[in-house]
C-alpha positions in Angstrom: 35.3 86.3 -6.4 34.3 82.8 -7.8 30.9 83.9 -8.9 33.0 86.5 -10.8 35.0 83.9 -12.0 31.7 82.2 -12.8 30.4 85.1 -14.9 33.7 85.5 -16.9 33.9 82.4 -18.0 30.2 82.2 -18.9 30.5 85.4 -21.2 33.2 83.9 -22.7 31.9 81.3 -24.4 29.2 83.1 -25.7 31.2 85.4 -26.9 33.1 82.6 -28.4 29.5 80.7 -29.7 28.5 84.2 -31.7 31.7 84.5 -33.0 31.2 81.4 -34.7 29.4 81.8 -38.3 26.7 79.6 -38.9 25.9 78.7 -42.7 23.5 76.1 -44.4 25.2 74.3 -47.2 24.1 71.5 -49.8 25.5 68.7 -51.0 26.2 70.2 -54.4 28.2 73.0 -52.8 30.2 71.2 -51.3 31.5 68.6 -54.0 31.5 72.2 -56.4 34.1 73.8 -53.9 36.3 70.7 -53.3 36.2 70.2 -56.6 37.3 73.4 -57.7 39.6 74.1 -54.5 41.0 71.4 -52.7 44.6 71.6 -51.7 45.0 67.6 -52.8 43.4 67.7 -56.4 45.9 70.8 -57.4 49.0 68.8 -56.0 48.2 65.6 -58.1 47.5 68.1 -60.5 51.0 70.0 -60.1 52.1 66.3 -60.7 50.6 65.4 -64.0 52.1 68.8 -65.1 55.6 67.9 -64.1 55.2 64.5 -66.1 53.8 66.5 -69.0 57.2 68.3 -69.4 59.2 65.7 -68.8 57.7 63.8 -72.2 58.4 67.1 -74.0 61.5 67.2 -72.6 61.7 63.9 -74.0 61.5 65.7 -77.8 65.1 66.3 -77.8 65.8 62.9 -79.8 64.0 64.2 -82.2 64.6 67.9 -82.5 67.7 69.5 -83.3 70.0 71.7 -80.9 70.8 75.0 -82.5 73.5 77.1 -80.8 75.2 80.9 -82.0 78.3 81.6 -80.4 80.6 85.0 -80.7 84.2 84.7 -79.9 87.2 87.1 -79.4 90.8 86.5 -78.5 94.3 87.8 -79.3 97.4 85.3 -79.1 101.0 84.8 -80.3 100.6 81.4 -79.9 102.2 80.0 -83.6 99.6 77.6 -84.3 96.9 79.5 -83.2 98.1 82.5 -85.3 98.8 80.4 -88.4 95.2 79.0 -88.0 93.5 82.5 -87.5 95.0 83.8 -90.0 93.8 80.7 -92.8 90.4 81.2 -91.3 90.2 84.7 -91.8 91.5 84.1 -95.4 94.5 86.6 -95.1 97.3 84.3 -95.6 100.1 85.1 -97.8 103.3 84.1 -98.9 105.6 86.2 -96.4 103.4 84.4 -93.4 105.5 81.0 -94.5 109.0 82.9 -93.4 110.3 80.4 -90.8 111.2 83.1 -88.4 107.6 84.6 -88.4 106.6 81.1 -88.0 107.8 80.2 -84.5 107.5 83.8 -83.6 104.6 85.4 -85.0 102.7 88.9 -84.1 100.0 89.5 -81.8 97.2 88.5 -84.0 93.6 89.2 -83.2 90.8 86.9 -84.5 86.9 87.2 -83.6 84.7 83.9 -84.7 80.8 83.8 -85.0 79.6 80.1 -85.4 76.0 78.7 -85.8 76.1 75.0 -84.7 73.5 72.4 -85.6 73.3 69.0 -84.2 70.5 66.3 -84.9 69.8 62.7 -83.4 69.2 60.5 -86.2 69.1 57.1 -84.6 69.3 57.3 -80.9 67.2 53.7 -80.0 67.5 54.6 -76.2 66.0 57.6 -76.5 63.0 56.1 -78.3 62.3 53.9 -75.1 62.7 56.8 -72.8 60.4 58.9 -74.7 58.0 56.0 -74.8 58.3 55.7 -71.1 58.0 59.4 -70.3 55.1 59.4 -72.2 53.1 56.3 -70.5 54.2 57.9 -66.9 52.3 61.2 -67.8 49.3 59.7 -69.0 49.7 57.5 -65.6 49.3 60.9 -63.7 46.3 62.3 -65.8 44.9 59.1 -64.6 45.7 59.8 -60.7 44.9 62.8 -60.7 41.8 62.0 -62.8 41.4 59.3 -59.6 42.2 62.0 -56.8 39.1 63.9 -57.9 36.7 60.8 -58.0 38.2 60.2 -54.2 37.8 63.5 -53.2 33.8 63.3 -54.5 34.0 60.1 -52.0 35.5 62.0 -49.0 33.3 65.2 -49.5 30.2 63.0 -49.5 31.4 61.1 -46.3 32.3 64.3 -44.6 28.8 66.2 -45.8 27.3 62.8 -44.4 29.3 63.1 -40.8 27.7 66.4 -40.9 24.2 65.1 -41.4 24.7 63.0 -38.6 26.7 65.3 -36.2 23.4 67.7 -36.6 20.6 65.1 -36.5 22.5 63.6 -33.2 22.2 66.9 -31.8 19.1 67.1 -32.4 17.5 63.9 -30.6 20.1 64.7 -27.3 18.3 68.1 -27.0 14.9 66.5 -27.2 16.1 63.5 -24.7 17.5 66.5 -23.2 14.1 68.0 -23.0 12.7 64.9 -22.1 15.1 64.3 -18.8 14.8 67.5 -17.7 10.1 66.7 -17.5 10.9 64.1 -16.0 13.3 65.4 -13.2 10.5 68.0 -12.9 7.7 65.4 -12.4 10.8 63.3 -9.7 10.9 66.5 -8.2 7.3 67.1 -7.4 6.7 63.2 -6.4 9.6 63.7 -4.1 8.0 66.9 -2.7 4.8 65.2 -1.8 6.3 62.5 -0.8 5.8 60.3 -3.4 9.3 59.1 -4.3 12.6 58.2 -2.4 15.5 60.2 -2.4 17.8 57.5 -4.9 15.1 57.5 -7.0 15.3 61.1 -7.6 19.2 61.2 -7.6 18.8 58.9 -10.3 16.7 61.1 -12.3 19.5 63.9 -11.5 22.4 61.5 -13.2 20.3 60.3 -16.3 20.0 64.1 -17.0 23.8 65.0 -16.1 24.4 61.9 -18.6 22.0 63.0 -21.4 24.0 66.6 -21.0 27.3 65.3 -21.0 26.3 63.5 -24.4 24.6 66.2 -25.8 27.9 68.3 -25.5 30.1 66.0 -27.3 27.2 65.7 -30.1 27.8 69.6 -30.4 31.8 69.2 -30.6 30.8 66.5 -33.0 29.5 69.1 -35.2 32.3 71.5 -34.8 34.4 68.8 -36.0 32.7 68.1 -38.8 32.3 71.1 -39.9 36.0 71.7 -39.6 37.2 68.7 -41.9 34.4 69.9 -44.2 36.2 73.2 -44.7 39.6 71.7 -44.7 38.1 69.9 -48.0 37.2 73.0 -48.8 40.5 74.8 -48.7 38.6 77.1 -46.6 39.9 79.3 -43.6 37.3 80.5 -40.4 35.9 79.2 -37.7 32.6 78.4 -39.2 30.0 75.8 -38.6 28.0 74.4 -41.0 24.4 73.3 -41.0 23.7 70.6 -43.7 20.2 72.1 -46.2 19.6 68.7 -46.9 18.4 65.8 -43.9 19.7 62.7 -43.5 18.0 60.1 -45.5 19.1 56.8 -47.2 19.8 57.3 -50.6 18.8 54.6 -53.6 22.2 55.4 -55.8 21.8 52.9 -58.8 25.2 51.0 -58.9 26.2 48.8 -61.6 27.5 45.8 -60.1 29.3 44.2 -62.9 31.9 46.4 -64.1 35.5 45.7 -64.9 38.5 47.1 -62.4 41.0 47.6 -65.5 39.2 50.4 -66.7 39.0 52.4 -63.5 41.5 55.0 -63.6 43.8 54.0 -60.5 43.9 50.6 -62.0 45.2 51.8 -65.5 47.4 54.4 -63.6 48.9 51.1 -62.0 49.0 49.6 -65.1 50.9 52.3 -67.1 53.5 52.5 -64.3 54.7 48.8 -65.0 54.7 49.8 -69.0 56.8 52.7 -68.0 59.3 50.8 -66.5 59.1 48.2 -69.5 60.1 50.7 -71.6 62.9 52.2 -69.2 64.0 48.7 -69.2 64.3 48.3 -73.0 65.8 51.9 -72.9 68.6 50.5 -70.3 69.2 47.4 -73.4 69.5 49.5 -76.4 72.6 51.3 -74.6 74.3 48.4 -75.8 73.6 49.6 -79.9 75.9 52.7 -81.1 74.2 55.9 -81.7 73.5 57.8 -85.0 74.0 62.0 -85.1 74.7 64.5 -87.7 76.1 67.8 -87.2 76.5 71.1 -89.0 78.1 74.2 -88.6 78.4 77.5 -90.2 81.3 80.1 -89.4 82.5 83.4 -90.0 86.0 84.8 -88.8 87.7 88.5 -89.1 90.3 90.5 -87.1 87.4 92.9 -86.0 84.6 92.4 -84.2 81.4 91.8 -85.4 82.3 91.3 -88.8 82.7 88.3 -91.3 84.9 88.8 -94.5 85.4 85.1 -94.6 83.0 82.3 -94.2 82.7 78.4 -94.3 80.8 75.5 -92.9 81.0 72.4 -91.9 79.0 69.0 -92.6 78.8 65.5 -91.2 77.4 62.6 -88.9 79.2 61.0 -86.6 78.4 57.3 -85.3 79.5 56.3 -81.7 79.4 53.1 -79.8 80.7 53.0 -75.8 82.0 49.3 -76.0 82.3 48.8 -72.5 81.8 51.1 -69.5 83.0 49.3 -67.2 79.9 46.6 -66.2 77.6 50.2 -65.5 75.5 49.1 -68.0 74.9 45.9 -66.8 74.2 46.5 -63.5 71.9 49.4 -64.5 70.2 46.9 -67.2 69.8 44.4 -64.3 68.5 47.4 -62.0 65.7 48.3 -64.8 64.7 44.8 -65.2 64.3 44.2 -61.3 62.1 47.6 -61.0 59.9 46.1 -64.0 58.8 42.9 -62.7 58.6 44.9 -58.9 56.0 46.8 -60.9 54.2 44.0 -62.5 53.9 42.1 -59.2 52.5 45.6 -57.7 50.2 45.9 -60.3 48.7 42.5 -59.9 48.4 42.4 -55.8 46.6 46.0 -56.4 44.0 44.4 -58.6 44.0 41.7 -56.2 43.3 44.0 -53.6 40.6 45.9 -55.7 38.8 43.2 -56.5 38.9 42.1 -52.7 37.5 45.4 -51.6 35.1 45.6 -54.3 33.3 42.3 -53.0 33.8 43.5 -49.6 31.9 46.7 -50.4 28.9 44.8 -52.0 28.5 43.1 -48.9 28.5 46.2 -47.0 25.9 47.1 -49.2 23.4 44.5 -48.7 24.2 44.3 -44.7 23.6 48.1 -44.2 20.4 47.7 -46.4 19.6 45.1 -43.9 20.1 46.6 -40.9 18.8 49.8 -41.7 14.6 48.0 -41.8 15.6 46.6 -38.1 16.9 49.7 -36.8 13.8 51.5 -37.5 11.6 49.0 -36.2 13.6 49.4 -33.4 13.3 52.8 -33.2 9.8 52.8 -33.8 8.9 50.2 -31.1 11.5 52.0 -28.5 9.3 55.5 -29.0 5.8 53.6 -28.7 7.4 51.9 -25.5 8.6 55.5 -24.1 5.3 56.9 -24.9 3.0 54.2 -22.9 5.7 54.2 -19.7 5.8 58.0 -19.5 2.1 57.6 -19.4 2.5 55.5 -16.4 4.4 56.9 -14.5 2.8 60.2 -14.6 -0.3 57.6 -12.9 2.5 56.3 -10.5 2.4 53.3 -11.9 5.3 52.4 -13.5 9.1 52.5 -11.9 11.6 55.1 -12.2 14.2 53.1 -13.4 12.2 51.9 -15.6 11.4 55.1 -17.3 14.6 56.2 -17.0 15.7 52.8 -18.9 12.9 53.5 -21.9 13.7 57.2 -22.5 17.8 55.9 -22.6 16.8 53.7 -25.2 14.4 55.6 -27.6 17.6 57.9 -27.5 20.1 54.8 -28.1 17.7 53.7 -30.9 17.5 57.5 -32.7 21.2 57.6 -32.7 21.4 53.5 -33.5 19.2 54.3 -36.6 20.6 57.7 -38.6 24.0 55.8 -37.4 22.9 53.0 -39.7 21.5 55.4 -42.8 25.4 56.5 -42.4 26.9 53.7 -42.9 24.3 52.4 -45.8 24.6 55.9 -47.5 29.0 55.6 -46.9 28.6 52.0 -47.8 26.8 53.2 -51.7 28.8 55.7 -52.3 32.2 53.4 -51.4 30.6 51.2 -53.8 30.3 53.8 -56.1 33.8 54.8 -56.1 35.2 51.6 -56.5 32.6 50.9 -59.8 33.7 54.3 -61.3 35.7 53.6 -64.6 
């Protein structure tokens, strides 16, 4: 029953391993398909929209409303009967009898009126129109931004990939390596050769090296799956990077200036959006400017006009006092202006900071990635003599086992370090990109 048990599960997973597709991708493809489909750039996208009809929204203080209106009714209501009656242009004489006066007939009266009203000086609508229009061209800018970050985070993943794969790769051949020299333990122990720890040591450097090796693979899978969540992509795929992990030589310019990267004039644009809401709040104060027209054309049946007239003027209003709600919301706008100044100068700050913090990165990374591969280098040639020696019996099995652990260490020590110099370029990258 347990080997059964054994078999089941075995079958299992490789059922499960062929399921999974394998497919080779470049570098290219990837920033392509984030590019064109990640979930993140069509949200901030979504966003700048949204701001976009807000500033046309904003083109009512200068456009006029136009409305048409058809209206029926019946009453016996004096006034209103009177007043149909001169609109519809049917008045005579008998109409003035007192009696029919204060006791008129049912009268019927159907209106159609075309209604024009235009903002002529509206100096709070100005400001808001000003401010709509700075907080859209803020979001062009982030979203503008979220693309050059999603470049960043697609290279980082593709380079996690890299790594995932080329980790894989030296575990299988320390892999390969452990399992020789448990074979050659073996046969020393055999003949007699070599004491049991000895050989149980052997045993755990290779249960080790597989244990490792197995976590480099879920490594991948991992990879693989955050590169397809950039993606916007659905399936249980892994993918094998088309190009090898090498450093790259990315020619940065080191002097740039962090007010014309995008985020940084986003930030910027925010504090002169709430300027402008604040000088919006202010000019509340001032009395507004509007004309108004209107056309109309009354009968006692519907949809007809025997009699027509219009009406033209402006009207100029001023709210004195509103009870202190303009005050406080004056006071409000102000506050939220110099929040955003203060925000806009610790995020430069802070740019700036992790600009030179990047550089540094740089130059370390650079630094370490020459003594990593002399210590790679030095760590294979010292493997390659003790593996000679012990096959002779002449050299220790710890000691082997320590060399072969280390030429490993160094491998993964060394395309770590091309990582993190490759990461470190394109972080600087980013943060140079106006």
């Amino acid at each position: 029953m347990k080997r059964l048990f054994v078999l089941i599960i075995f079958f299992y997973a490789q059922a499960q391993l062929f399921a999974q597709d394998h497919v080779k991708i470049s570098l290219g493809d990837v920033l392509l398909r984030v590019q064109e489909s990640n979930a993140s750039i069509k949200v901030s996208e979504q966003e700048a929209k949204m701001a976009k009809y807000d500033y046309r929204f904003s083109n009512s203080i200068f456009l006029p409303q136009i409305s048409v209106s058809h209206t029926g009714m019946a009453t016996t209501n004096p006034l209103m009967a009177f007043g149909s009656k001169l609109n519809q242009e049917i008045l005579t004489q008998a109409d003035f009898n007192p009696a029919l006066l204060n006791d008129p007939d049912q009268i019927e009266n159907y209106a159609t009126k075309v209604s024009v009203e235009q903002p002529l000086i509206n100096l709070d609508g100005f400001y808001q129109r000003k401010a709509a229009k700075t907080t859209m061209e803020a979001k062009e800018l982030q979203a503008m931004r979220t693309r050059d970050y999603l470049d960043f985070e697609a290279q980082k993943a593709y380079g996690q990939l890299q790594l995932a794969h080329r980790a894989v790769t030296v575990l299988e051949k320390a892999n390969e390596a452990a399992m020789a020299n448990l074979n050659m333990a073996q046969n020393s122990f055999d003949q007699g050769l070599l004491q049991k720890a000895d050989l149980l040591e052997v045993k755990v450097r290779v249960t080790e090296v597989s244990d490792q090796l197995k976590t480099a693979k879920s490594n991948v899978q991992n990879a693989s799956d955050y590169l397809a969540f950039l993606m916007n992509e659905q399936g249980d795929v892994i993918y094998e990077p088309s190009e090898e992990l090498m450093p790259d030589n990315v020619d940065v310019t080191m002097e740039s200036s962090l007010e014309n990267r995008a985020d940084v004039k986003a930030m910027d644009l925010v504090s002169e959006a709430y300027k402008a809401n604040m000088r919006a709040d202010n000019m509340t104060f001032l009395p507004r400017l509007n004309a108004f027209a209107s056309y109309e054309m009354y009968d006692d049946q519907i949809f007809r006009a025997d009699a027509k007239g219009y009406i033209i003027g402006a009207s100029l209003s001023w709210d004195v006092f509103k009870g202190s709600q303009r005050f406080a919301k004056a006071g409000k706008s102000k506050t939220s202006y110099e929040k955003a100044k203060q925000e806009y100068e610790q995020y430069v700050a802070k740019s700036s900071m992790e600009l030179q913090r990047t550089k540094r990165m740089v130059e370390d990374a650079k630094s370490r990635l020459q003594t990593s591969k002399l210590a790679m280098e030095q760590s294979e040639e010292s493997l390659r003599i003790r593996t000679n020696r012990f096959k002779e019996g002449l050299e220790k099995t710890t000691d082997l086992l320590m060399a072969e652990a280390t030429y490993a260490e160094k491998q993964l020590l060394y395309y770590q370090t091309i990582f993190e110099y490759n990461q470190a370029q394109s972080l600087l990258t980013f943060l140079t990109k106006e």
